[in-house]
C-alpha positions as CSV (number, residue, x, y, z in Angstrom):
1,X,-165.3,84.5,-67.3
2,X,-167.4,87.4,-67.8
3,X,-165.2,90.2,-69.6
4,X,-162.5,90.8,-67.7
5,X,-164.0,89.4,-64.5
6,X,-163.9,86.0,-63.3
7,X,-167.8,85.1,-61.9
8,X,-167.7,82.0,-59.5
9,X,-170.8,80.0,-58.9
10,X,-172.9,80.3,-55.6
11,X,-172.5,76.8,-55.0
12,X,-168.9,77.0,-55.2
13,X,-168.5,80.4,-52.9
14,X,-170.9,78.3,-50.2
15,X,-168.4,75.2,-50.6
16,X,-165.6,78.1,-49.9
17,X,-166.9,79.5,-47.0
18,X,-167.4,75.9,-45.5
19,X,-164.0,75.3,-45.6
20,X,-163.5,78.5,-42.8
21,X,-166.5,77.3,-40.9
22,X,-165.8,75.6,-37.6
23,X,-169.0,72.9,-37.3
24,X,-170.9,72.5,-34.3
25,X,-170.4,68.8,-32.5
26,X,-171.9,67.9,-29.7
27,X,-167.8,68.6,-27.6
28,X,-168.2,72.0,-29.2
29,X,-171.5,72.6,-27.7
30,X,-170.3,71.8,-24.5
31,X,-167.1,73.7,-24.4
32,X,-169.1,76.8,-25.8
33,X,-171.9,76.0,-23.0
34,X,-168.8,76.2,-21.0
35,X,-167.2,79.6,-21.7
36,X,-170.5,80.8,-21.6
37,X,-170.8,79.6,-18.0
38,X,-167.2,81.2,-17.1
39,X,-167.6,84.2,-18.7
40,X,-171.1,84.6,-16.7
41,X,-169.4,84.0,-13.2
42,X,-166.7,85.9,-14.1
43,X,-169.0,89.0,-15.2
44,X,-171.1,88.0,-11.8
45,X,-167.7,88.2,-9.3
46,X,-166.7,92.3,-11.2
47,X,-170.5,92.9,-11.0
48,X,-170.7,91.9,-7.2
49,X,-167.8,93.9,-6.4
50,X,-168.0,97.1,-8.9
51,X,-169.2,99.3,-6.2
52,X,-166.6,98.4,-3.7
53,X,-164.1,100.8,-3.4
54,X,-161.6,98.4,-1.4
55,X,-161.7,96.0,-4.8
56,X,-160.0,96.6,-8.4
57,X,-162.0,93.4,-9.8
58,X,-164.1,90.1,-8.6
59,X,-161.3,88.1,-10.3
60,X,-158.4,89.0,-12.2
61,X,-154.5,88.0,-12.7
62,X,-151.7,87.0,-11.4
63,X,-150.4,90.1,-12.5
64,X,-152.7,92.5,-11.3
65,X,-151.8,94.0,-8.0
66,X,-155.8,95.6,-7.2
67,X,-157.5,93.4,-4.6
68,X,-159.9,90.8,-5.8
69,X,-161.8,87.8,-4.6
70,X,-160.1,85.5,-7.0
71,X,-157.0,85.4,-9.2
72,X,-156.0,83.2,-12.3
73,X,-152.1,82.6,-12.3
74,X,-149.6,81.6,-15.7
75,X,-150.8,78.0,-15.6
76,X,-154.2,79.0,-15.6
77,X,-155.1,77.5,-11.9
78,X,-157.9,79.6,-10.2
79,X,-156.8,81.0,-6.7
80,X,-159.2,82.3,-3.6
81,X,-158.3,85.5,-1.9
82,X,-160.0,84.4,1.6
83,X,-158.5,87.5,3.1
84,X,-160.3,90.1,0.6
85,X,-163.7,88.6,2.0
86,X,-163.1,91.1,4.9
87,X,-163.7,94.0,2.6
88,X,-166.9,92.9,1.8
């Protein structure tokens, strides 16, 4: 104690902010690597589509009622729109 203030060591603020620190392992990586991937094709499929007036997204949800490509429902499975590829 310093005063009335309590001073805490560097070393001991660093071992802190470990404990709220997620570390990197080599699944991590991947599943990162992975999002990364899915949020690239996802910005891709919007992208391809932006200027489209017959399309509200590339892909969206199950409860979104624009047309789209592609569609994720409640469970999470992906789903093609075959018939919005006549818009295009």
């Amino acid at each position: 104690m310093l005063g009335n203030n309590v001073v805490f060591s560097r070393k001991w603020a660093e071992r802190k902010a470990q404990e709220f620190m997620i570390s990197p392992t080599i699944a991590r990586t991947h599943a990162t690597k992975l999002i990364n991937d899915v949020k690239e094709a996802i910005n891709n499929l919007n992208a391809f589509v932006a200027d489209n007036p017959c399309f509200g997204k590339g892909i969206t949800t199950s409860h979104d009622s624009r047309r789209c490509l592609c569609w994720l429902d409640d469970e999470g499975e992906l789903h093609e729109d075959k018939e919005a590829y006549e818009f295009i």
